[in-house]
C-alpha positions in Angstrom: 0.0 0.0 0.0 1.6 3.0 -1.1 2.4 5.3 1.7 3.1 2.8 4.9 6.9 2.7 6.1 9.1 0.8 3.5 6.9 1.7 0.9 7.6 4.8 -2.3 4.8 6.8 -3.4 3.9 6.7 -6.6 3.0 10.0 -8.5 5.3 13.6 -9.2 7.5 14.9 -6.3 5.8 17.8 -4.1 6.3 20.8 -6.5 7.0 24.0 -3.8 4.5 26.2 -3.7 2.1 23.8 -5.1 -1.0 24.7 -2.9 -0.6 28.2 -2.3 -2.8 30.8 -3.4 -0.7 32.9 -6.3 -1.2 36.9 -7.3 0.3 37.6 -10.2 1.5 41.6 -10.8 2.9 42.8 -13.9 5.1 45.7 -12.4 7.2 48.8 -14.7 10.1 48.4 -12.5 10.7 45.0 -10.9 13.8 45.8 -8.4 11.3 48.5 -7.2 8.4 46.7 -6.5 10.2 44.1 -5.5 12.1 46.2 -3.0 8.7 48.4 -1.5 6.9 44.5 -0.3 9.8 43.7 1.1 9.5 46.8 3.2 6.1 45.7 3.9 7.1 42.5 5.4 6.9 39.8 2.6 9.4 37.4 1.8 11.8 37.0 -1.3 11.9 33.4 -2.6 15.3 33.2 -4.5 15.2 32.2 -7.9 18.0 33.3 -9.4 16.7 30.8 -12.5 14.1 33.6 -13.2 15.6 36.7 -14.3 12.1 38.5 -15.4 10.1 37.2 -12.1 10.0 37.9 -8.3 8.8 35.4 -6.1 7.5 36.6 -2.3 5.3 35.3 0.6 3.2 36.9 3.0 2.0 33.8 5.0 0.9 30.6 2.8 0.0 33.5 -0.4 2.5 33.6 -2.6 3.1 37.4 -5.2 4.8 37.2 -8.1 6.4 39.7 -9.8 6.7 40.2 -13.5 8.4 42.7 -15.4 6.0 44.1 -17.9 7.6 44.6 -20.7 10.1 41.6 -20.4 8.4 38.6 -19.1 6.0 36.8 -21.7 2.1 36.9 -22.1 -0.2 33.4 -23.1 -1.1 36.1 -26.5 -1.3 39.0 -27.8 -4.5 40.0 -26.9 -3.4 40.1 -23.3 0.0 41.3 -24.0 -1.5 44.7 -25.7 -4.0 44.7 -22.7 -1.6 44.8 -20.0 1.3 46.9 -21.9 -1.1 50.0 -22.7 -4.1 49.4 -20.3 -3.6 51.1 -16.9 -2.9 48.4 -14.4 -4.5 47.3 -11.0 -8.1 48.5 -12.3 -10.6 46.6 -9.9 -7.6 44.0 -7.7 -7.2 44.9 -4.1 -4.8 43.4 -2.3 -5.5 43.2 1.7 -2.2 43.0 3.8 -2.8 42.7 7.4 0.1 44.5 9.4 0.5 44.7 13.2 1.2 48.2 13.6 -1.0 50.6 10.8 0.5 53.8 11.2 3.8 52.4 10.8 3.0 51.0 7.7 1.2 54.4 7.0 4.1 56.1 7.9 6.6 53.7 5.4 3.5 54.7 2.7 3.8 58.0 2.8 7.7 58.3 2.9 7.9 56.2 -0.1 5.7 59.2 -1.8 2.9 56.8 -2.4 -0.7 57.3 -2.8 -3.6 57.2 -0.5 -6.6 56.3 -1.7 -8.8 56.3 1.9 -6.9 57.4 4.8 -6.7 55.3 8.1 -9.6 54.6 10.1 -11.5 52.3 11.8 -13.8 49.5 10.6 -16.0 47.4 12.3 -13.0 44.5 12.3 -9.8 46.6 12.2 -7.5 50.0 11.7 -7.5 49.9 7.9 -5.9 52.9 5.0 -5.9 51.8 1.3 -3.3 53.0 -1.0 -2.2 52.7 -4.6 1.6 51.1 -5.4 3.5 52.4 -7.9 2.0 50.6 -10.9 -1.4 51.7 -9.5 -2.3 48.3 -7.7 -4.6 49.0 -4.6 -3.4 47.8 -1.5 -5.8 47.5 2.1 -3.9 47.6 5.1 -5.8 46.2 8.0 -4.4 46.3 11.8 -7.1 44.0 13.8 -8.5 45.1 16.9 -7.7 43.4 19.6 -9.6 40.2 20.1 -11.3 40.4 16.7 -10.4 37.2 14.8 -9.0 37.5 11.7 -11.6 36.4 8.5 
């Protein structure tokens, strides 16, 4: 029986990353990007074998980074869409953080946009604001024994 002691599984290898949610951003300037979520408390994946991608974590989700005009597109209609649309139209990303007007603070220093400035919500501290290629980001600092969703 495959699985007891002694015994290979049969099937592929566990592939990393596997069975992790993935959001995919196509970004103007990668090193930048890349560089602002690390200030925001994800996690670089090396993979030195991907020149045109960035791979980070924030918990079990997993961002990837494209460069825009480098890294390829499944065809051309999405290609033209994403190369002279504006970007981040309609995505929200929401990034829980344990102290908001730090991360406020790291917003506004990096000259960033805010698109509703902080207050409070029924569940948390929230402010949302725009990253450089326009994606929206919420920031949400629970309040104290509120459960996160």
């Amino acid at each position: 029986m495959a699985g007891e002691r002694g015994q290979q599984r049969k099937g592929p290898p566990a592939v990393r990353g596997a069975r992790q949610l993935k959001v995919g951003l196509r970004v103007r300037d990668l090193e930048a990007s890349c560089a602002l979520y690390l200030k925001l408390g994800f996690r670089q994946i090396p993979r030195p074998d991907e020149p045109r991608l960035r791979y980070l974590t924030f918990g079990h989700t997993w961002l990837i980074l494209s460069d825009r005009y480098q890294h390829g597109y499944h065809n051309a209609e999405r290609e033209l869409a994403a190369v002279s649309g504006p970007l981040g139209s309609g995505l929200v990303l929401a990034v829980p953080v344990s102290d908001l007007s730090a991360t406020y603070d790291l917003w506004r220093s990096e000259g960033l946009t805010v698109t509703l400035e902080p207050h409070d919500a029924y569940w948390a501290r929230i402010f949302y604001g725009l990253d450089p290629d326009g994606y929206e980001l919420m920031f949400e600092e629970h309040h104290p024994g509120t459960p996160p969703a």
